[in-house]
RODO-2510 file (C-alpha; in nm, 4 decimals, decimal comma):
residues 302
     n   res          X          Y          Z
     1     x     0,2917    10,4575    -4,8901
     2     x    -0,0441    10,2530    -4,7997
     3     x    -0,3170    10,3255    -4,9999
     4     x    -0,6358    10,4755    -4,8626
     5     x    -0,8419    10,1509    -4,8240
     6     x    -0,5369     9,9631    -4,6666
     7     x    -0,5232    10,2182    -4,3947
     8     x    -0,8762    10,2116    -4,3514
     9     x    -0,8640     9,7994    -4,3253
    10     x    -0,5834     9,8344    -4,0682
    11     x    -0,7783    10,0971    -3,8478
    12     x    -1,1483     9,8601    -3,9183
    13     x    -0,9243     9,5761    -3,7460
    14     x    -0,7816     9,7937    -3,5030
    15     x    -1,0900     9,9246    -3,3522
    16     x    -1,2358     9,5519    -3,3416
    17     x    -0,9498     9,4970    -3,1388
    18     x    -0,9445     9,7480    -2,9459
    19     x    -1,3041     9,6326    -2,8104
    20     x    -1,2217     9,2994    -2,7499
    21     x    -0,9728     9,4008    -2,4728
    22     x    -1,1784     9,6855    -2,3444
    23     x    -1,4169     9,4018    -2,2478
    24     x    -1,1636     9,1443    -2,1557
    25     x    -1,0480     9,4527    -1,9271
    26     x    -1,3664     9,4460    -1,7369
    27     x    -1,4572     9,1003    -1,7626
    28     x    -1,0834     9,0440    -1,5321
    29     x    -1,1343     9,3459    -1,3052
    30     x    -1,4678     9,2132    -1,2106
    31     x    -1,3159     8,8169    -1,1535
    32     x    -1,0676     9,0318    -0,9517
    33     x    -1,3241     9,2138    -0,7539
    34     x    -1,5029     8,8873    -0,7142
    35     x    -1,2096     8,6790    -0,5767
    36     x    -1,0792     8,9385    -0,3289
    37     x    -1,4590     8,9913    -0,1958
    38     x    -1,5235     8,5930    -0,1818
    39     x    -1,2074     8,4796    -0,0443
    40     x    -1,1332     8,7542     0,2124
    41     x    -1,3188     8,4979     0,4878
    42     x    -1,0691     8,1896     0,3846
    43     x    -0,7461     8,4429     0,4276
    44     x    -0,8820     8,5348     0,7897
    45     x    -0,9230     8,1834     0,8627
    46     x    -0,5426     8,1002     0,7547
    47     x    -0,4316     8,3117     0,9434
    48     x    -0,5824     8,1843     1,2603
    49     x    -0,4662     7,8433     1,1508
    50     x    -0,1131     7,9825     1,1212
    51     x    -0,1523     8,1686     1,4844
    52     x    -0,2663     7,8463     1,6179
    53     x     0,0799     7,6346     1,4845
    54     x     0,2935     7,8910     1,5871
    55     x     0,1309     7,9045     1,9259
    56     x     0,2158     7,5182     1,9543
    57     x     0,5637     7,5845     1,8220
    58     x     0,6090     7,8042     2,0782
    59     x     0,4766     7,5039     2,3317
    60     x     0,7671     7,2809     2,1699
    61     x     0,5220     7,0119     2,0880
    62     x     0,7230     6,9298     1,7887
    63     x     1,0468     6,8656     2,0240
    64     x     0,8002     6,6207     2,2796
    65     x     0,7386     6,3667     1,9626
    66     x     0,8816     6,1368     1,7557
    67     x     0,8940     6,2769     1,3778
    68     x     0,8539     5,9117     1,2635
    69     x     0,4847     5,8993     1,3911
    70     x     0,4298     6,2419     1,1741
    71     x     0,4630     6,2047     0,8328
    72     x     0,4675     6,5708     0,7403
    73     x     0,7580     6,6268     0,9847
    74     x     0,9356     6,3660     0,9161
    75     x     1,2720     6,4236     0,7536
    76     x     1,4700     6,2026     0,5347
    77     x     1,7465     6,2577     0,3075
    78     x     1,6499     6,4814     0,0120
    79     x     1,6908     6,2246    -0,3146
    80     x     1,4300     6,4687    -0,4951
    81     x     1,2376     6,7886    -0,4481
    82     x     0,8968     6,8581    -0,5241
    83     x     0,8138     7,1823    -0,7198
    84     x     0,4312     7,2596    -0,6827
    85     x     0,4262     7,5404    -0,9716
    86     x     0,1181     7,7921    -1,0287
    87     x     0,0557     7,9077    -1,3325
    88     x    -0,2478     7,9899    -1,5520
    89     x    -0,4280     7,7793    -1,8120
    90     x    -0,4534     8,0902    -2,0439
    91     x    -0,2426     8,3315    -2,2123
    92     x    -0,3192     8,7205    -2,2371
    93     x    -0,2105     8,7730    -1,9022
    94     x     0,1462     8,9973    -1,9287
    95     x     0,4865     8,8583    -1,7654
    96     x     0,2634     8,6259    -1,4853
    97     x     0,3293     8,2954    -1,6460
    98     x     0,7044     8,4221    -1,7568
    99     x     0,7821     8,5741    -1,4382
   100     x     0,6997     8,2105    -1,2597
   101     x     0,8509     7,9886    -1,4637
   102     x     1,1669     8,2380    -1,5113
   103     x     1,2265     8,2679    -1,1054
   104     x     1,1442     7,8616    -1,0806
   105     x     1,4304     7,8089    -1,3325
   106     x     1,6362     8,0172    -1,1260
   107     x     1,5498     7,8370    -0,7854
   108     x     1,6139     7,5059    -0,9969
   109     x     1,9348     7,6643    -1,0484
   110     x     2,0035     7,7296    -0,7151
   111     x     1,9282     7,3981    -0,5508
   112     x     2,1094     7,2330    -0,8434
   113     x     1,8027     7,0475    -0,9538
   114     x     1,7375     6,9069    -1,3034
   115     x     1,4897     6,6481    -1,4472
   116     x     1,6475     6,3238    -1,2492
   117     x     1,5860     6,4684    -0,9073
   118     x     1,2983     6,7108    -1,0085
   119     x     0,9020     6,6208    -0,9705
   120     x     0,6740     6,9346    -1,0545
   121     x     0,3624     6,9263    -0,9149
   122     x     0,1355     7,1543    -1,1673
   123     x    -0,1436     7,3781    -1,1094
   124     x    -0,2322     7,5028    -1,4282
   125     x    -0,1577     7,4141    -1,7965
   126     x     0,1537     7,6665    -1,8655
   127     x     0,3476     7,5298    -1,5807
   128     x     0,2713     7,2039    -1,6690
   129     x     0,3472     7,2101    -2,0995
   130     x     0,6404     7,4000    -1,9866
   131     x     0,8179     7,1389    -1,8040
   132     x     0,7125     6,8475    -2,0264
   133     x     0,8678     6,9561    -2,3305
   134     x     1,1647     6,9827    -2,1187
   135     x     1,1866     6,6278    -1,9764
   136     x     1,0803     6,7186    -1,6234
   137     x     0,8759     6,4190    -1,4492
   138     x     0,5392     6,5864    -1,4033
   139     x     0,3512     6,3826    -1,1010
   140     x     0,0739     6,6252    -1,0693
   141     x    -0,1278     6,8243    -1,3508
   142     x    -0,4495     7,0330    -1,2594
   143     x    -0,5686     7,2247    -1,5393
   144     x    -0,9086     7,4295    -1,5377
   145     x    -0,8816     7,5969    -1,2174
   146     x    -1,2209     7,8082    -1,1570
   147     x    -1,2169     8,2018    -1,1647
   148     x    -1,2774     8,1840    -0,7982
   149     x    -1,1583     7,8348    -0,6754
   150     x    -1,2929     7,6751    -0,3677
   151     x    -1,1704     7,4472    -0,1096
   152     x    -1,3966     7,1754    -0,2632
   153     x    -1,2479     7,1579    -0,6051
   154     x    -0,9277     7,1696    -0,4951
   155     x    -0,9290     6,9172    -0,2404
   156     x    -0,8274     6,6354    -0,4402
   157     x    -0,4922     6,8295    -0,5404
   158     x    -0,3867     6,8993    -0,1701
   159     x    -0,5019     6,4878    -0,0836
   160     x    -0,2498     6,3795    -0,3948
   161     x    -0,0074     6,6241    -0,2466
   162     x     0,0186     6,4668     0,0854
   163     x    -0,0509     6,1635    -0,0948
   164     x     0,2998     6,1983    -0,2580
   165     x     0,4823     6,2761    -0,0062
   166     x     0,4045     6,0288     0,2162
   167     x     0,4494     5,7938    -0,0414
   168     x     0,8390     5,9483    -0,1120
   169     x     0,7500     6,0957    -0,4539
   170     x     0,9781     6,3349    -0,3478
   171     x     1,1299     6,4362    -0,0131
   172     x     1,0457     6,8157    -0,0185
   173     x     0,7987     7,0479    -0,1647
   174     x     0,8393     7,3644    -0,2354
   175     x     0,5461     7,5851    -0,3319
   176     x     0,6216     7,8753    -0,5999
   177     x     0,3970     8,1454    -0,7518
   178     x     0,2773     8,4451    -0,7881
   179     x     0,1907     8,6932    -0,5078
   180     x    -0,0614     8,9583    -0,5287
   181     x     0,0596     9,2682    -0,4023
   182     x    -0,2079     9,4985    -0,5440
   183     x    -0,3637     9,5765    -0,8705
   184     x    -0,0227     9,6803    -1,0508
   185     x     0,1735     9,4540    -0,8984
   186     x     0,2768     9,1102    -0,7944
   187     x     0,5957     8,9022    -0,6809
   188     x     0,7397     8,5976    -0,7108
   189     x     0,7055     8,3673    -0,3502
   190     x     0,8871     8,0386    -0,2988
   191     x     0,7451     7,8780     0,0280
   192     x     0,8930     7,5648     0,1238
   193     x     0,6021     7,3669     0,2707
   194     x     0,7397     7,0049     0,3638
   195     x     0,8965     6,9118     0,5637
   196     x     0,7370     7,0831     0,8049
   197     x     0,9852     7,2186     1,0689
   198     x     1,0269     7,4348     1,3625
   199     x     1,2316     7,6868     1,1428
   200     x     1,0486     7,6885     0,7893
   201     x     0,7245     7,7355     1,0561
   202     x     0,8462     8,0283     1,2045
   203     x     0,9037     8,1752     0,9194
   204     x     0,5614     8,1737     0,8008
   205     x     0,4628     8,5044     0,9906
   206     x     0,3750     8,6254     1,3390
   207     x     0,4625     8,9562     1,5089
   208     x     0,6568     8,9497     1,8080
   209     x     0,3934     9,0957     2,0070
   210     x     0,2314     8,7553     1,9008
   211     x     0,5299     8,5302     2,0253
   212     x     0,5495     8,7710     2,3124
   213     x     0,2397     8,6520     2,3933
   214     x     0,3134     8,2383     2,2792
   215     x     0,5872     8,2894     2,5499
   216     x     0,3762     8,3343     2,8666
   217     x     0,1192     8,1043     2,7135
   218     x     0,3547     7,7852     2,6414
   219     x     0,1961     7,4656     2,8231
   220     x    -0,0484     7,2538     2,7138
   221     x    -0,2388     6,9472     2,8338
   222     x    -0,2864     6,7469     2,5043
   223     x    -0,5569     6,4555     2,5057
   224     x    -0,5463     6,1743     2,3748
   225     x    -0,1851     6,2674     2,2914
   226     x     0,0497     6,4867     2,1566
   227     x     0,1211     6,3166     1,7913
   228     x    -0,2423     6,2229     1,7222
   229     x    -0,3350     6,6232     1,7927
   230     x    -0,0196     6,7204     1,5261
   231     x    -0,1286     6,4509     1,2865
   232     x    -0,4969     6,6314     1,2781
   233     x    -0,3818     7,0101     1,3197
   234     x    -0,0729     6,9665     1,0615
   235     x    -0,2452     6,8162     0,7346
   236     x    -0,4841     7,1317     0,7625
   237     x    -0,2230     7,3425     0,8049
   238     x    -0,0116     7,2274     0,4587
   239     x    -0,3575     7,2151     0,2920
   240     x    -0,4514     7,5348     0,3980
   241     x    -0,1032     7,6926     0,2647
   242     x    -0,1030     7,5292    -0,0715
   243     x    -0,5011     7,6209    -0,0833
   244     x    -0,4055     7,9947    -0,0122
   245     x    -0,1486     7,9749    -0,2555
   246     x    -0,3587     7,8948    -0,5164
   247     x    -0,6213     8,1524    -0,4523
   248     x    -0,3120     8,4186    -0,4237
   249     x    -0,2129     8,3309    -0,7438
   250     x    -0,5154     8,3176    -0,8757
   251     x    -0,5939     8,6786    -0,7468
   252     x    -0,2833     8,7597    -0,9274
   253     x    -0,3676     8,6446    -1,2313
   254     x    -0,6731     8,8100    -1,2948
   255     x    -0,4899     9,1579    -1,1760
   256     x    -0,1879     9,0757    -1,4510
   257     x    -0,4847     8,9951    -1,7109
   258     x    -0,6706     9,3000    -1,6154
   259     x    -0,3429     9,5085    -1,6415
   260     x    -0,2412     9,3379    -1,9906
   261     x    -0,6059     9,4184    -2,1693
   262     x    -0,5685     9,7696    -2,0069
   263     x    -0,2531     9,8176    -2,1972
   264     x    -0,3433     9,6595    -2,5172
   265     x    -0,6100     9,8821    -2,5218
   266     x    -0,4329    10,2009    -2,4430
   267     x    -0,1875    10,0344    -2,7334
   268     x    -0,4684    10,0319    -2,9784
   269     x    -0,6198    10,3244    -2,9159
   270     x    -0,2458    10,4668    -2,9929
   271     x    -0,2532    10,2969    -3,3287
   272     x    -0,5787    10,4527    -3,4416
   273     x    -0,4629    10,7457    -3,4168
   274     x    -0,1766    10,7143    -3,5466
   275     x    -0,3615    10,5553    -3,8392
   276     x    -0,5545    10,8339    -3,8560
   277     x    -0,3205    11,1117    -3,8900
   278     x    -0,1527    10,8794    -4,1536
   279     x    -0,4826    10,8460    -4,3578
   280     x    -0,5796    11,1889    -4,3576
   281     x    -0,2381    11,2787    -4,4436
   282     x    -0,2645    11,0053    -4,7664
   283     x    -0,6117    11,1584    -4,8362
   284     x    -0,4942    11,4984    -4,8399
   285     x    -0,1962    11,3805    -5,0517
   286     x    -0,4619    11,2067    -5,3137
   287     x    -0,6634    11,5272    -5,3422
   288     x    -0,3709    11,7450    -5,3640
   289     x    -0,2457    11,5270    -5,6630
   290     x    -0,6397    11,5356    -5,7764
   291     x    -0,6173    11,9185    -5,7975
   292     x    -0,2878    11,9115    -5,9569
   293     x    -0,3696    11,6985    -6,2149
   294     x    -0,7157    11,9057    -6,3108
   295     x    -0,5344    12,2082    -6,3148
   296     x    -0,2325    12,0657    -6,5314
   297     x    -0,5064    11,9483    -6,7464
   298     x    -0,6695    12,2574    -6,8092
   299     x    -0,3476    12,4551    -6,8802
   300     x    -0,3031    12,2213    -7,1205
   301     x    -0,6096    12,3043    -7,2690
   302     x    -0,6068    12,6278    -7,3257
***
């Protein structure tokens, strides 16, 4: 059995602990509270982006023009596939890294890809040291993503994205993270982003009462022309998805690092007690054997 002042060490430690992720707790919930308060405006604004392709799909723009003259439609044979990957810089956060990386493998799996036809693209430094030590080709690392990330700082990401792609880096992107759902929860998306066509478009959302609508409202007069509108309207659209993303995932993370430091706490606060009970039962044991002994001793005596 521990003795007394081991027990008491242990629970010392444990209650240290145990307020270290009480205010990690808070400190997340209030970067999650932060994020879904300052980025409510950008999600609103996707989605009238997103209204306004579809509405052109529905126009068949993309049928009046030659894909050639639009790099992000543009389709080629598929010699190797892009894998922008999410992840945090940090640890403490639960399954969210594990979960990501587990369902990428998986995909990988799926599309039969390995580290000759493989570039990852990734946001964040688990994703990234993750796919080194394993050979992958990583074209892409952006570590040090802000609590709440804006457009600004991660401009130069969605610029090398395109960037890549037009210069045949690889010949599709796919975008994977982690979706926030709500405070407890949060699921894996895959979203392949390039190239962009008519189907992986319209399946990117829109109720039919919206392409109800897009049907009665289908012609357009396009000045000066029909490619040089796309080749405007299209980059914002792919930067605006892979922008989302991030802030998605980033929403995520925060809920996954508030839920971890909520547990570890509840965890702790388990082992204190538990460490209690056990010291006062070794204290009671020590005075019992205290009593014992005086009492041998003084029948002894007499």
């Amino acid at each position: 059995m521990a003795s007394l002042q081991d027990i008491q060490r242990r629970m010392s430690s444990t209650k240290k602990t145990r307020q270290i992720t009480s205010a990690m707790q808070m400190v997340s919930t209030a970067k999650l509270s932060q994020i879904q308060r300052n980025t409510a405006g950008y999600h609103e604004y996707a989605a009238r982006l997103e209204l306004i392709v579809e509405h052109l799909l529905a126009a068949h723009l993309l049928d009046k023009v030659d894909s050639h003259h639009i790099p992000l439609v543009s389709q080629r044979p598929i010699k190797k596939t892009g894998l922008l990957v999410i992840t945090s810089d940090r640890g403490l956060v639960g399954s969210y890294n594990a979960n990501v990386i587990k369902q990428t493998n998986a995909l990988m799996k799926k599309l039969s890809l390995d580290p000759s036809n493989t570039a990852i693209l990734a946001v964040g430094g688990n994703g990234a040291d993750f796919y080194k030590k394993r050979g992958f080709d990583v074209v892409l690392e952006h570590r040090g993503v802000s609590d709440v990330p804006s457009f600004n700082e991660i401009r130069q990401v969605l610029k090398t994205v395109i960037s890549l792609y037009d210069s045949e880096a690889f010949d599709a992107l796919h975008v994977v993270y982690n979706h926030f759902v709500n405070r407890l929860t949060s699921e894996y998306r895959d979203v392949q982003l390039l190239p962009l066509t008519s189907e992986t478009l319209a399946q990117m959302g829109g109720t039919e009462e919206h392409k109800d609508i897009y049907r009665t409202q289908s012609v357009y007069e396009v000045e000066p022309d029909t490619t040089a509108v796309l080749n405007v309207i299209l980059p914002q659209f792919a930067e605006s998805l892979v922008y989302e993303a991030v802030l998605d995932a980033k929403t995520a993370e925060h809920a996954a690092s508030s839920t971890a430091m909520s547990a570890a706490t509840d965890n702790a606060k388990d082992l204190i007690n538990s460490l209690s009970l056990q010291y006062n039962r070794a204290r009671q044991a020590a005075i019992t054997t205290e009593i014992t002994e005086i009492t041998g001793g003084m029948v002894a005596l007499e």
